[in-house]
C-alpha positions in Angstrom: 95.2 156.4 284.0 96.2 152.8 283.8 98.7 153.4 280.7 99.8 156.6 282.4 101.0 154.5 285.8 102.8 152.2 283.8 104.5 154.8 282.1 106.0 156.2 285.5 106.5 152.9 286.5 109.0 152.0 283.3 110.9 155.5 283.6 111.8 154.1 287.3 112.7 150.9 286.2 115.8 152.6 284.2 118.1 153.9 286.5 120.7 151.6 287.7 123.0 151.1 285.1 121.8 154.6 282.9 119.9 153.3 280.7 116.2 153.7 279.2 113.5 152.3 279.0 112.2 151.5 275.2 110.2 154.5 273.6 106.5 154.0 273.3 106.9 155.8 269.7 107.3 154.6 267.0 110.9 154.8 265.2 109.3 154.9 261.3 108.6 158.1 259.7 106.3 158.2 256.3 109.0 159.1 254.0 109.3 162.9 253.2 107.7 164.2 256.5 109.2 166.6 258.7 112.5 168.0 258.7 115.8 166.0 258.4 117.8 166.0 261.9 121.8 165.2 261.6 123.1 162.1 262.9 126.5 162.6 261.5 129.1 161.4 264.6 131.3 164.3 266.2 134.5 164.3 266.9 135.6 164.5 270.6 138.3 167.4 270.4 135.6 169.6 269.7 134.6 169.4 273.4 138.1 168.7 275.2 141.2 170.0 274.8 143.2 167.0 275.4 142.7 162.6 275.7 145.2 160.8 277.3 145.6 156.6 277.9 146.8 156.2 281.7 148.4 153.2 282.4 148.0 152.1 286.0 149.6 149.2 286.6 152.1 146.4 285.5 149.3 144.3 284.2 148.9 147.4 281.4 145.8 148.1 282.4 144.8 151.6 280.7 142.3 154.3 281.1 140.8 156.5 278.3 140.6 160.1 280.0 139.8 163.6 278.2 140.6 167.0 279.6 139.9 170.3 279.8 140.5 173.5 281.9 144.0 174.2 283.3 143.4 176.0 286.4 140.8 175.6 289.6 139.0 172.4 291.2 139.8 168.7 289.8 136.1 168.0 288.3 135.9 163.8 288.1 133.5 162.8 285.9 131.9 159.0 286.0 129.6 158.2 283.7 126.9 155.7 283.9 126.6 152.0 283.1 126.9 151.1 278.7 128.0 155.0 278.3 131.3 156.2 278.2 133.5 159.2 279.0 132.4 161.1 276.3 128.6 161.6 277.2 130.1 164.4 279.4 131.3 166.2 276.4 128.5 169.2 276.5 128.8 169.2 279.9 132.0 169.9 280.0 132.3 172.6 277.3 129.2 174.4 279.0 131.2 174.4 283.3 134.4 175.3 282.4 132.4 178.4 280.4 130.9 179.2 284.0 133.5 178.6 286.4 137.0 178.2 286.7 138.0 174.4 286.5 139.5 171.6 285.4 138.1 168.5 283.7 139.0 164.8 283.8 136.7 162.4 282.2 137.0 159.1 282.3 136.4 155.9 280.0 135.6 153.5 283.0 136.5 149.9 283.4 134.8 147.8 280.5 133.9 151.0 278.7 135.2 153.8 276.0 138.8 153.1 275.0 139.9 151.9 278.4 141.4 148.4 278.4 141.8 146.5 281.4 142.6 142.4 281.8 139.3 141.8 283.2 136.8 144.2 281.6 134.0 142.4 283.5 135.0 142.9 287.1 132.9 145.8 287.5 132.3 145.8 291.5 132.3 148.9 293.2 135.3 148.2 295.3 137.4 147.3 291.7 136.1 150.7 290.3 136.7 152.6 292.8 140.1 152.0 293.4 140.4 152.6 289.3 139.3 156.0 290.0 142.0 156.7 292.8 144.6 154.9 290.5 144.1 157.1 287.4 143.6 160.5 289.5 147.2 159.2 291.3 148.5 158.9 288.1 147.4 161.6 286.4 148.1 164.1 289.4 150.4 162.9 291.6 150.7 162.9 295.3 149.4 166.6 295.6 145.9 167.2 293.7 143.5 170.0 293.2 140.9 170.1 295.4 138.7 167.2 293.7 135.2 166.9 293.0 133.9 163.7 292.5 130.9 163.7 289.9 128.8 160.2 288.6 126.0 159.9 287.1 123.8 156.5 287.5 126.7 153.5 288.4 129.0 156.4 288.1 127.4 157.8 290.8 127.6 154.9 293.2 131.2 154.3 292.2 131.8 158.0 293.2 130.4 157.7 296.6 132.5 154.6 297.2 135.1 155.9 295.8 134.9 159.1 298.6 134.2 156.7 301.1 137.3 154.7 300.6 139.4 157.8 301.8 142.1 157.2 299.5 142.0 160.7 297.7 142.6 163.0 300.8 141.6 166.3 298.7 138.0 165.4 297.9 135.9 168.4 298.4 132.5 167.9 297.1 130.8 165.0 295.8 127.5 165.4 293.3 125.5 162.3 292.1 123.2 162.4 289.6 119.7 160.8 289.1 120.6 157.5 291.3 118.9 156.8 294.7 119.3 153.4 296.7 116.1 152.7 296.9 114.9 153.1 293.3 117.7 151.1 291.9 117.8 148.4 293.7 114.0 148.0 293.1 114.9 148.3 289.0 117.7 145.6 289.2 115.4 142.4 288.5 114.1 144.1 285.2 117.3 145.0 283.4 118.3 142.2 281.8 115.2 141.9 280.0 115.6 145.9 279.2 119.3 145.2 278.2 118.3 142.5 275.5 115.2 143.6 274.5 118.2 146.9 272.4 119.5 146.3 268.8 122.4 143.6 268.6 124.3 145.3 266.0 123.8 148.6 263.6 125.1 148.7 260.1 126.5 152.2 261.0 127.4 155.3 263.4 124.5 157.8 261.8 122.0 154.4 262.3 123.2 153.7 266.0 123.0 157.5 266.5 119.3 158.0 265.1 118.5 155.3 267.1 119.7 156.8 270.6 117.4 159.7 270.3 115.0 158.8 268.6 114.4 155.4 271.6 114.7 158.2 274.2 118.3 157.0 275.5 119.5 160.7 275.1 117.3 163.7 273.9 119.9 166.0 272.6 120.9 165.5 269.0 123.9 167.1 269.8 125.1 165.0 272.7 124.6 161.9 270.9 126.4 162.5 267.9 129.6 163.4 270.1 128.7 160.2 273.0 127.4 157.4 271.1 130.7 156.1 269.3 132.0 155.6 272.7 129.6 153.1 273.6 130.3 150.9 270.7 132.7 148.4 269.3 133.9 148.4 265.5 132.9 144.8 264.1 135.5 145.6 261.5 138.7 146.6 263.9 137.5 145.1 267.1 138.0 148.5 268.7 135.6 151.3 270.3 133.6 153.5 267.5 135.6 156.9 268.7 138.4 155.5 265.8 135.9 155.3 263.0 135.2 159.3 264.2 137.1 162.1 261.7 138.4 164.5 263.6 137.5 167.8 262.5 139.1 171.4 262.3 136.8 172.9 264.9 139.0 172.9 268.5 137.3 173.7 272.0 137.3 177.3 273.2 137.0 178.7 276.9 133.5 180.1 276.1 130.5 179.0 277.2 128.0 177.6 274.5 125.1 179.2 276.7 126.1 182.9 274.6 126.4 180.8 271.4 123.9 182.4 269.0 124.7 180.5 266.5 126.0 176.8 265.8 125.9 174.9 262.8 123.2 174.8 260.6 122.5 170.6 261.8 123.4 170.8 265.3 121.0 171.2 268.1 121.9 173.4 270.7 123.1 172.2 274.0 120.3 172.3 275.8 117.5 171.1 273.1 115.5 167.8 274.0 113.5 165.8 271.7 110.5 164.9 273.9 107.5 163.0 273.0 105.3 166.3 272.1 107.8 167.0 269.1 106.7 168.9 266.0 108.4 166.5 263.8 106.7 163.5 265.7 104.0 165.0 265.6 102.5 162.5 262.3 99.9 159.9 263.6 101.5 156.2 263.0 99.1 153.5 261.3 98.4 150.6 263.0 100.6 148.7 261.5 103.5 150.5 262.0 106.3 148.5 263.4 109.6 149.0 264.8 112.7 149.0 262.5 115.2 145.9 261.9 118.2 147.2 262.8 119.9 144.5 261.8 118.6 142.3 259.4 120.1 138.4 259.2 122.2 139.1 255.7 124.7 141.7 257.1 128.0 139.8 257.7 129.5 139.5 261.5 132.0 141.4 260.3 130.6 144.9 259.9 128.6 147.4 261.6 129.1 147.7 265.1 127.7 145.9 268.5 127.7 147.4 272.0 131.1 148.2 273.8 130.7 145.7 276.4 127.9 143.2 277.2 126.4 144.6 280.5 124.2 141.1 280.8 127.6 138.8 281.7 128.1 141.8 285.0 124.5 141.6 286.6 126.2 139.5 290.2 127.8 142.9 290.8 124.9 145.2 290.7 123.5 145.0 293.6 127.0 146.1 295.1 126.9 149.5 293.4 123.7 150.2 295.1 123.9 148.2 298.6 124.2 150.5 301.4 124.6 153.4 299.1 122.4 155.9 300.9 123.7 155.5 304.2 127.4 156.0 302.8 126.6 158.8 300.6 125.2 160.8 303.9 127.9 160.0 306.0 130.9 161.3 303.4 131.6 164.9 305.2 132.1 166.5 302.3 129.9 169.5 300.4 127.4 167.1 298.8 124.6 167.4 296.0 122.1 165.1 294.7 120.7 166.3 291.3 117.4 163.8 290.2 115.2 164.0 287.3 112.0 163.3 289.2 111.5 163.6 293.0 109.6 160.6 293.0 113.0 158.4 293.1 114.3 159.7 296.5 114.2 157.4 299.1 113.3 157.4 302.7 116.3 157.6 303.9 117.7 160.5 301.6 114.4 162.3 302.5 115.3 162.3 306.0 118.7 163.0 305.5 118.1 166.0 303.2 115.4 167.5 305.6 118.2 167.7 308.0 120.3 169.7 305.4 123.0 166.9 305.0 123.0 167.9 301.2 122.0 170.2 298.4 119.3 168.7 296.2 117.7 170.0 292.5 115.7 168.3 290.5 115.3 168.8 286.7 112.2 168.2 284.8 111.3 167.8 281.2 114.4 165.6 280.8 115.6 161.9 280.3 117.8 160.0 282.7 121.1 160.8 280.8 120.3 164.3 282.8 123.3 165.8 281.8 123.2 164.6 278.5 119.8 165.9 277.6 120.0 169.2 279.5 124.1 169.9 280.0 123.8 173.2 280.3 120.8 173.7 282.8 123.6 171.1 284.5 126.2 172.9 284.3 124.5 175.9 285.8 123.3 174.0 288.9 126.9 172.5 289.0 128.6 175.9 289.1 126.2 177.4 291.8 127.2 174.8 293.9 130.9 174.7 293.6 130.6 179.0 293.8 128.5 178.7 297.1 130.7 176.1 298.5 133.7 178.0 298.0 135.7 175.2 295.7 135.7 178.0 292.6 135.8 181.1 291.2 132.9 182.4 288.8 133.7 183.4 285.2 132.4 186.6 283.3 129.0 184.2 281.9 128.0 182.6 285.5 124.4 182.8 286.9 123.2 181.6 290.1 120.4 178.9 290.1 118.7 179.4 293.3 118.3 175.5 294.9 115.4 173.8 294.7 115.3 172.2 298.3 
């Protein structure tokens, strides 16, 4: 019971910045057991159709974004704290099979590819008017109709960025798995979370293994295509997505829920590595310990270390999450909140969603990197919303996912 409590008590403790909380399993396998799973990176123009560096002012500050989709609502995409643009990559293959849309994802300040002069001003009101500069950039005067979607700090930077009513054609904000409440509660313990990670791995396939296999993201798939983007080349002091081949395979208008058959390594979309997994399944001795990652003789000058040192930023998380609530609930736009447990809404959102002042769903059986782990069951809840909100039209492959609450 005891061990249990803590258990829900750690997976709480991850939310603000997207990140999660080390695995309880051990990363060693006896050699020979179980199948081998591929951690061979992915190249990102299997998943968008298009990457573009927006420059956004005279300092040269520039912004990583990849696109996809050509006709329909301006999807936004934030992602969360240490990620990068690309941990939307399934997620965006899988909505724009569903619904008719476009796609602009985002390499946020600090992260990805983007380069600004002061990669560690990450307060909301910096990041949010980032946002408004890149979609001005990108689109002009005279948008889409724009939907603003975050996960984690994404999420919060997407409600202040609605709230700052700089992009008149906002039509539906959706944040996923952050709450207020929960996240300031989760602040105090994330610097010990943050260095308690690897410093460095000797390579892509290593840093890969260790995302899924530590419980950061449960789909192979998803992880092979996002991790790069969340790491920095010792070598060329630039992000990982360079040290990527690009491949022959290009991005098709199909959705990969029909797919019925990938290649022979990949997962598929929607496949989760969880704790009850037959290939985990091989009792650990005792004196199993976790693996060096990286061990004193490899030279600073290979391998790779994390895209940006989240530790140097922590004055400015509490102003992601201040007030964030209250502003969500007052933005009068078509909203959704999409959580991975129901135990991290807060009082205030529970109030506010009893008096219908947003669509909720929550999906089980999955990480905190939500649409990561489960991008299609995402995608699905996603589409229903922007079909029953009128922001879309559905494609030949759409279902509709009937809201939890």
């Amino acid at each position: 019971m005891e061990a249990s409590a803590l258990k829900k008590v750690r997976c709480k403790l991850i939310a603000p910045l997207g990140l999660p909380p080390p695995s309880s399993k051990s990363f060693s396998r006896p050699s020979g057991m179980g199948k081998k799973k591929d951690y061979t990176p992915i190249h990102w123009s299997r998943y968008f159709t298009s990457r573009e560096k927006i420059v956004v002012n005279e300092d040269g500050d520039s912004f990583q974004v990849y696109r996809r989709g050509s006709s329909g609502p301006l999807l936004v995409l934030l992602h969360g704290g240490g990620f990068s643009a690309l941990s939307w990559s399934l997620f965006a293959e899988c909505i724009e099979g569903l619904v008719s849309c476009q796609i602009l994802a985002i390499d946020m300040r600090g992260h990805g590819d983007s380069k600004t002069h002061n990669d560690e001003n990450l307060s909301a009101e910096t990041q949010a008017d980032d946002i408004v500069s890149v979609v001005k950039h990108v689109f002009g005067s005279d948008p889409p109709p724009i939907v603003l979607i975050g996960h984690s700090m994404g999420g919060a930077i997407a409600v202040h960025a609605a709230a700052t009513d700089q992009l008149p054609m906002i039509a539906g904000l959706i944040v996923i798995d952050v709450v207020e409440g929960t996240a300031m509660e989760a602040l105090a313990s994330m610097q010990n979370f943050l260095r308690s990670r690897p410093k460095q791995f000797l390579s892509l396939e290593q840093a890969i293994e260790w995302s899924v296999r530590s419980g950061q993201i449960r789909n192979g798939e998803s992880a092979r295509v996002s991790m790069p983007g969340q790491l920095r080349s010792d070598v060329t002091g630039e992000c990982a997505t360079s040290d990527v081949p690009e491949t022959v395979t290009t991005p098709t208008a199909s959705s990969p829920l029909d797919a019925t058959t990938q290649t022979s390594n990949a997962l598929k979309h929607g496949e989760c590595i969880t704790e009850d997994d037959e290939d985990e399944k091989i009792e650990s001795s005792p004196s199993t310990r976790e693996p060096t990652f990286f061990p004193p003789a490899v030279s600073p000058k290979t391998g790779y270390h994390w895209r940006i040192d989240l530790t140097k930023t922590e004055h400015q998380w509490p102003g992601w999450f201040h007030g964030l609530s209250a502003t969500f609930l007052a933005i009068p736009v078509a909203k959704l909140l999409l959580l991975a447990g129901i135990d991290r809404l807060d009082r205030e959102l529970t109030v506010g969603q009893m008096q219908g002042k947003f669509q909720m769903q929550v999906l089980p059986q999955c990480g905190h990197a939500v649409h990561e782990d489960v991008p299609d069951k995402v995608a699905e809840v996603v589409a229903t919303f922007l079909v029953r909100n009128r922001l879309t039209s559905p494609k030949e492959k759409f279902n509709w996912v009937m809201p939890a609450c």
